[in-house]
C-alpha positions, -999 to +999 in steps of 0.1 A: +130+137-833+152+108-849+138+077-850+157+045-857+149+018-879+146-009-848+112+015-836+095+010-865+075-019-844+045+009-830+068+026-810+073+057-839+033+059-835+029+063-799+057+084-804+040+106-832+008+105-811+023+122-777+041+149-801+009+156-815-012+159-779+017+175-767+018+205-793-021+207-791-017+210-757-037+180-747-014+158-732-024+164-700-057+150-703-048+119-719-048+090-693-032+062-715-045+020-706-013-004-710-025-038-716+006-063-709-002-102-705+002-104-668-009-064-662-029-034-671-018+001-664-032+034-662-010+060-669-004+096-674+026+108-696+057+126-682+087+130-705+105+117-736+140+115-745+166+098-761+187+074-735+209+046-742+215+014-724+249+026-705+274+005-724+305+019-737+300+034-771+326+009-789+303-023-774+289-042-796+261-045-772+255-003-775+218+006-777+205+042-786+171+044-785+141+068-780+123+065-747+090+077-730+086+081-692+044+075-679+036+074-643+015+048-632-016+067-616-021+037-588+011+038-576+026+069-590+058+056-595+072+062-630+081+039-655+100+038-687+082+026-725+108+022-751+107+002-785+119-032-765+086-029-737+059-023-757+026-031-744+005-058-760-023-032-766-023+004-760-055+026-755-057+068-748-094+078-735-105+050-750-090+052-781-065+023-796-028+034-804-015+002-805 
């Protein structure tokens, strides 16, 4: 995977820490705590991929970026963690990521 300068902010490591559950095959059991200021999550990963933010490649407003997709285990409704929405903290079983 690619990563761009702009995700060198933690995002890279949660990044490098799915690949690496995700090749061990341990992903699955990873339930992942998001600690935001006005919220905590509890999620389970989904998918990554690259996206962008839908403006016209010649706009100097274009974004390409990496992006990870959780869904929230209360509601189950999926959500999207990029380099711009990191979480305040970030915990996996427990353990800190970020």
């Amino acid at each position: 995977m690619f990563f761009y300068e702009k995700e060198d902010n933690g995002f890279i490591a949660l990044v490098k820490f799915i690949d690496k559950h995700d090749r061990e095959g341990t992903i699955s059991g990873c339930t992942f705590r998001f600690v935001y200021a006005d919220k905590v999550i509890e999620a389970k990963y989904d998918t990554m991929f690259e996206s962008d933010n839908g403006e016209e490649l010649d706009s100097p407003e274009y974004d390409e970026y990496n992006a990870i997709v959780f869904e929230n285990m209360e509601t189950h409704e999926l959500f999207e963690v990029n380099y711009k929405n990191l979480p305040q903290e970030l915990y996996c079983n427990g353990d800190r990521i970020l």
